[in-house]
C-alpha positions in Angstrom: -27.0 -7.1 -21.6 -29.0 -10.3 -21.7 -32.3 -10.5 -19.5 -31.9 -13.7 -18.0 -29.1 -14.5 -15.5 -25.8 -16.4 -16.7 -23.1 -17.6 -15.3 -19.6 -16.9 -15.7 -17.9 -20.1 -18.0 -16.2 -22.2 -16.4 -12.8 -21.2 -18.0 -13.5 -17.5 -16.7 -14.6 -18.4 -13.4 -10.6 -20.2 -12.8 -8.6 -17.5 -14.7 -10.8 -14.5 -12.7 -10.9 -16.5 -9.6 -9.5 -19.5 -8.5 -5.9 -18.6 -10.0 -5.1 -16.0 -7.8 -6.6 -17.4 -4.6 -3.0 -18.8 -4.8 -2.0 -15.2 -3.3 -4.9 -15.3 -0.7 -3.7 -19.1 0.4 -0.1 -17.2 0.9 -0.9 -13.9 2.8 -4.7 -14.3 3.9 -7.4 -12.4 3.8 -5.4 -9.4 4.5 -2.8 -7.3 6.9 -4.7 -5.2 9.6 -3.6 -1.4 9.2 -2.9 0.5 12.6 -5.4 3.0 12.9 -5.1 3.3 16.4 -2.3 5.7 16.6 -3.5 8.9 14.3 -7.4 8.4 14.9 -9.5 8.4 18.1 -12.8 7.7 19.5 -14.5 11.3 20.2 -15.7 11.3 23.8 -19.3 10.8 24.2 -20.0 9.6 20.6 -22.1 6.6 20.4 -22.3 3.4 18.5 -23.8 3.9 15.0 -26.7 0.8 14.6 -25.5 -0.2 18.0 -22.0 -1.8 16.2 -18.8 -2.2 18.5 -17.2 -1.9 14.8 -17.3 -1.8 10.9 -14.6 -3.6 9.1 -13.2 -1.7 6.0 -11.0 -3.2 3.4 -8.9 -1.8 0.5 -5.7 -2.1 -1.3 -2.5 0.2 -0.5 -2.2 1.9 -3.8 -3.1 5.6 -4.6 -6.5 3.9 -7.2 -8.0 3.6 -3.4 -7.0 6.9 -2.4 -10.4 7.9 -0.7 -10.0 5.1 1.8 -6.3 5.9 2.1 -7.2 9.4 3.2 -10.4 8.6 5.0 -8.2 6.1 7.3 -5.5 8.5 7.8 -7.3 11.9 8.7 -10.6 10.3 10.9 -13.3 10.6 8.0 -14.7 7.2 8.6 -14.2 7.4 12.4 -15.8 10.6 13.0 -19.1 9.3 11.3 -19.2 6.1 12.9 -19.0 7.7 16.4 -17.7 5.1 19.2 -18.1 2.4 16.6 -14.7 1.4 15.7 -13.7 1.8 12.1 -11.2 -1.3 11.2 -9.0 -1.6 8.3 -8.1 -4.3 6.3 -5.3 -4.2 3.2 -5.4 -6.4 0.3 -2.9 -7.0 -2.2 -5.6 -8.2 -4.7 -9.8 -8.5 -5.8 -10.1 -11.9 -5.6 -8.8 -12.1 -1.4 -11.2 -9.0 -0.9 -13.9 -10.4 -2.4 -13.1 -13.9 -0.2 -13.1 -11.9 2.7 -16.7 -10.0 2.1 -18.2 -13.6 1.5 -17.2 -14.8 4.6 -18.0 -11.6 6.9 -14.2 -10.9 8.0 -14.8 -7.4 6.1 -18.1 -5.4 6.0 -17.7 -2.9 3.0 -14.6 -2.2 0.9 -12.7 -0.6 -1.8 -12.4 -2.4 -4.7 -11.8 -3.0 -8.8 -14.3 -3.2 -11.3 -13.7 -6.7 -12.6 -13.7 -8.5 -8.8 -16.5 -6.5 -8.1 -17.7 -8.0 -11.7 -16.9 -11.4 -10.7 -18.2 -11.8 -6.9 -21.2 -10.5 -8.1 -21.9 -13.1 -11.2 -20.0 -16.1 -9.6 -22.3 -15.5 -6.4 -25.7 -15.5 -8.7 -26.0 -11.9 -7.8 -26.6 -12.7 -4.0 -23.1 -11.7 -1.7 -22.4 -7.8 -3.1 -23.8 -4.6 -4.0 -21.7 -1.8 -5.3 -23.0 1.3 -3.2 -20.5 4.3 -4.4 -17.9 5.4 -6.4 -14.0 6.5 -5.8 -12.2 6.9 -8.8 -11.8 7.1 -12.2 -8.3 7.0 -14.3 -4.8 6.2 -13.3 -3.9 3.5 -15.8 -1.3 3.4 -18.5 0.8 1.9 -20.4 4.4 2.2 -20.1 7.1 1.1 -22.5 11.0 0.8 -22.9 11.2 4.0 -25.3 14.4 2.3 -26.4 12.2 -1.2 -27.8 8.8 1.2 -28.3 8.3 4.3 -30.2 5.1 3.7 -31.6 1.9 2.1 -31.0 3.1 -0.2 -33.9 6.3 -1.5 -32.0 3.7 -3.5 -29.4 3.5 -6.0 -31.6 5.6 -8.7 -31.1 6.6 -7.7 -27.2 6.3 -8.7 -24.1 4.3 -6.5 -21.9 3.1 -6.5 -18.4 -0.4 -6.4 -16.6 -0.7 -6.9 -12.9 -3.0 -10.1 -13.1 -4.9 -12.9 -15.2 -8.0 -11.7 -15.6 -7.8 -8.5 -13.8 -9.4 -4.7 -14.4 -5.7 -4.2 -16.8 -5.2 -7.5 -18.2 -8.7 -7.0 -19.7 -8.4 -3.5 -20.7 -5.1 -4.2 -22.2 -6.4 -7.4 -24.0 -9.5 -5.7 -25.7 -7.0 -2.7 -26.5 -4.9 -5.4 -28.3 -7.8 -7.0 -29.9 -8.7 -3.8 -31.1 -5.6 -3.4 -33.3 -6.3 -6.0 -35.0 -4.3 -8.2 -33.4 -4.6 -12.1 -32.0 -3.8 -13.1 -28.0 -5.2 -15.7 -26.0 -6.3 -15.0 -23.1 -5.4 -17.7 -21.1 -2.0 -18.2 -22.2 -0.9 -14.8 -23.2 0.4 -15.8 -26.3 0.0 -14.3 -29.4 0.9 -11.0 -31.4 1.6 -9.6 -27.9 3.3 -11.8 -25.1 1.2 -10.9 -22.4 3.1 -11.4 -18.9 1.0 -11.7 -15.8 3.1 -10.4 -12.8 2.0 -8.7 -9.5 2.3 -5.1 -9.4 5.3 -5.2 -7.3 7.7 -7.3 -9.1 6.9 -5.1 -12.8 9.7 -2.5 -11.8 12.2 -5.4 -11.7 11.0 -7.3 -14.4 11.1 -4.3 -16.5 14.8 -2.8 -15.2 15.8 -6.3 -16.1 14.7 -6.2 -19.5 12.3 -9.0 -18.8 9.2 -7.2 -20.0 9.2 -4.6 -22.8 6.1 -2.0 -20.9 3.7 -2.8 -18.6 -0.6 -1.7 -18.7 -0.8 -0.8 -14.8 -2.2 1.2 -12.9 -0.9 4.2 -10.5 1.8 4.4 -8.9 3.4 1.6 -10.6 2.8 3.4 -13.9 5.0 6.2 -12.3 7.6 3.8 -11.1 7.9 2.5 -14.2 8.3 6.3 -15.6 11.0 6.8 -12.6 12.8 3.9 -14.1 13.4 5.5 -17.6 9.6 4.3 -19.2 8.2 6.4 -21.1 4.1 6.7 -21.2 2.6 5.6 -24.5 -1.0 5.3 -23.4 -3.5 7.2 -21.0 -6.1 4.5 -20.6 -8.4 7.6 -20.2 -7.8 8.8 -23.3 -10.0 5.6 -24.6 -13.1 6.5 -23.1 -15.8 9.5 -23.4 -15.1 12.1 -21.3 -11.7 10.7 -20.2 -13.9 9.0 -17.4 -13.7 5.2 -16.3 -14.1 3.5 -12.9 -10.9 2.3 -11.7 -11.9 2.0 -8.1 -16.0 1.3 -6.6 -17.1 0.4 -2.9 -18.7 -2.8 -2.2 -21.0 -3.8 0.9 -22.4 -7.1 2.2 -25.7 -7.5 1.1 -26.5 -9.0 4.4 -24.7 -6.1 6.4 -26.6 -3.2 4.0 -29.7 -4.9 5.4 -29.1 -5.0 8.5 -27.3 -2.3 9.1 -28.2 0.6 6.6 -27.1 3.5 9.2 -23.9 2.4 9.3 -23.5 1.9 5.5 -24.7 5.7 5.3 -21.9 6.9 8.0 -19.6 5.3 5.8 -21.2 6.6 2.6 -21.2 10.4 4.4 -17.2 10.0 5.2 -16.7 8.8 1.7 -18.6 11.4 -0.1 -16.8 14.2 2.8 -13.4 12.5 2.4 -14.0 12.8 -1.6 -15.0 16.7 -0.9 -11.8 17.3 0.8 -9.6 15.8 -1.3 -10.9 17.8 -4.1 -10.4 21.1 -1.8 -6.9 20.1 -1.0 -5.3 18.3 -3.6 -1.8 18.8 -2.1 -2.6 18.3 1.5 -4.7 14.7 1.1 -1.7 13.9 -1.7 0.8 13.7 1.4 -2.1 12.1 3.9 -2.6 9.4 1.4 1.0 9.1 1.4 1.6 9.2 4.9 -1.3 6.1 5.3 0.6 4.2 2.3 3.8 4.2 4.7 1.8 2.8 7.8 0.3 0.4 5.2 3.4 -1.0 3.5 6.4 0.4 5.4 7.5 2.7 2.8 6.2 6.3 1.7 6.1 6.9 -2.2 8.7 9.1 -3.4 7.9 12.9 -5.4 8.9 11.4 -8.2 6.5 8.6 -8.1 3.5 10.2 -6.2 3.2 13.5 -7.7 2.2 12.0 -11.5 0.9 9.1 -10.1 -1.5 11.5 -8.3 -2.1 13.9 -10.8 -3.4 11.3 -13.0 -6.2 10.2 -10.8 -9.5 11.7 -10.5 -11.7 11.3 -7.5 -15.2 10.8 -7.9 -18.6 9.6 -6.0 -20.1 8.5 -9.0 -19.5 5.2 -10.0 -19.3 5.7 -13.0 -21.7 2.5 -13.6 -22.1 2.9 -17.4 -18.3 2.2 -18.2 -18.4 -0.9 -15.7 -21.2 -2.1 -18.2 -18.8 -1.6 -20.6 -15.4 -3.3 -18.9 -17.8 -6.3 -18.6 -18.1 -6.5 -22.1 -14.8 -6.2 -22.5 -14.2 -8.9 -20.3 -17.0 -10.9 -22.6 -15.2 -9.9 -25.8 -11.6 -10.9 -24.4 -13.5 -14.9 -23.7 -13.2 -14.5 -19.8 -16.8 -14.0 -19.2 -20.1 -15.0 -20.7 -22.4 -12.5 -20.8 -22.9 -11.4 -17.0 -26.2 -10.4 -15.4 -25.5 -7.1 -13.7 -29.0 -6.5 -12.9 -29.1 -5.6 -9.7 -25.2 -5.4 -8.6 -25.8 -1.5 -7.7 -27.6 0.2 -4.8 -27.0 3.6 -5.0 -29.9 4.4 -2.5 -28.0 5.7 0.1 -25.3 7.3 -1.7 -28.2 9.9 -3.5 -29.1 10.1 0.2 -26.1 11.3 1.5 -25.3 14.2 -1.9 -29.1 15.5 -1.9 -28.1 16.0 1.8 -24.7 17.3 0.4 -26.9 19.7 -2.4 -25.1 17.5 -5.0 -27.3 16.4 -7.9 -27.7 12.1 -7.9 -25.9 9.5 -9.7 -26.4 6.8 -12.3 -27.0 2.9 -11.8 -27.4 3.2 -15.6 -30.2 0.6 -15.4 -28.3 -1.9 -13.2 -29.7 -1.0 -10.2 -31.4 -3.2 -7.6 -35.1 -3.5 -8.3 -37.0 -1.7 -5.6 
């Protein structure tokens, strides 16, 4: 990466960012989810840094499973003491990242291209990325009726979630890559790429509208559930099978002034992540359970159990393949060569697995200068 700071260009900074601030205008920052029913204050805990509470945001979909499961079974509670953990969903980066710059949220659970763009649009100033959560869970599905090949993507009309999102690049510098032409900003090209939330896909691919869809999980398994048939593990394009699909973010002004809370947070992550691991079927269903408080609606087997199968769960951020999706992102024309420098502090987070007897993890060089 370059050694002097750049900005993103100005064309990148509306497709990443202003466009969907559309979504943000409609829904705001975010819903609050009840926490208040399934999780309670232990008696005689005290306030972590002297907080009455630490606002936590992330996105109902399984990708953010460790805050799904940290919510629903008292993880982030139970380190924070009698300081209130609060929750806030998002449907999308761009109203998460909105909502850390203005201090209505504290930390949160988050993409690798918002996290890309809040950091470079701010001049590196509003967000560190602190920990990891999970790698995986993207694919691409297709009508096996339209689609039998890798070949037969040419010339259709295929799905990502968002202009300028983690999938829309990964599925534009997948396309680039087979030699074919798209722009980015239109869509249009060897492949007609469709830009359409998450949940509308499944109905715009039952009604023939799109041809497959890049998404992530679960509405890669919807999609399945509907007759799709998976061409692609996005996994299967990177070494070791490993890429970050989901990070946590902080306030730089809140890891400053409040670094014990960040490592409560930091401790339940790294112990929700542990128990996850340890029971796979049992944080499956909690994660589930949270999705229904979150949305109204529980996933069902058919849906979860591959969506959940395909995910892998992780502390490590994995920092050396967000390097890489930000090239991507450069390659594709929606960037220009971002500064990272600096956008990780993974101080805390080697704190809390030395505690843990877990060897530390990688910044790989894009750590905050200490």
């Amino acid at each position: 990466m370059p050694a002097t700071r750049s900005t993103l260009v100005r064309r990148g900074a509306a497709v990443i960012a202003a466009l969907p601030l559309l979504a943000l205008a409609a829904c705001g920052y975010g819903s609050r989810a009840d926490d208040k029913d399934h999780v309670k204050i232990a008696a005689g805990a005290e306030k972590t840094d002297g907080l009455d509470h630490v606002r936590i945001g992330y996105f109902g979909n399984l990708t953010h499973a460790t805050a799904l499961v940290g919510n629903q079974k008292g993880f982030f509670q139970k380190e924070l003491g009698a300081t209130r953990a609060e929750y806030q969903v998002f449907n999308a980066g761009p109203s998460e990242i909105e909502a850390l710059n203005s201090g209505s949220i504290d930390i949160g659970w988050i993409g690798p291209s918002p996290a890309i763009n809040g950091y470079t649009k701010s001049g590196g100033r509003n967000l560190r990325i602190i920990g990891g959560s999970a790698s995986g869970g993207v694919k691409l599905v297709v009508d096996p009726k339209k689609i039998r090949s890798v070949e037969d993507v040419k010339g259709r009309r295929i799905a990502t979630p968002q202009l300028g999102n983690t999938q829309d690049v990964a599925f534009l510098n997948w396309v680039a890559d087979q030699g074919w032409k798209v722009d980015s900003q239109s869509g249009k090209g060897d492949v007609s790429v469709v830009r359409t939330d998450n949940k509308v896909i499944p109905d715009a691919y039952r009604s023939g509208s799109v041809d497959g869809a890049w998404v992530p999980e679960p509405t890669a398994s919807k999609l399945v559930a509907e007759g799709g048939r998976v061409l692609l593990d996005e996994s299967s394009l990177w070494p070791d099978k490993k890429f970050v699909i989901t990070n946590i973010i902080v306030r730089q002004s809140f890891l400053k002034e409040h670094p014990k809370a960040v490592e409560a947070v930091l401790r339940a992550s790294v112990e929700t992540n542990k128990w996850i691991n340890a029971h796979p079927d049992e944080a499956k269903a909690a994660a589930n359970r949270q999705l229904g408080i979150d949305s109204g609606k529980e996933l069902p087997a058919n849906v979860l159990d591959p969506a959940w199968k395909s995910l892998r769960i992780t502390d490590d951020p994995l920092a050396a393949t967000l390097d890489t999706e930000a090239r991507h992102a450069v390659k594709a024309g929606l960037l220009e060569h971002p500064e990272l420098d600096g956008i990780y502090d993974l101080t805390l987070l080697n704190k809390v697995l030395k505690a843990e007897g877990v060897p530390a993890v990688s910044d790989a060089g894009l750590g905050v200068a200490k």
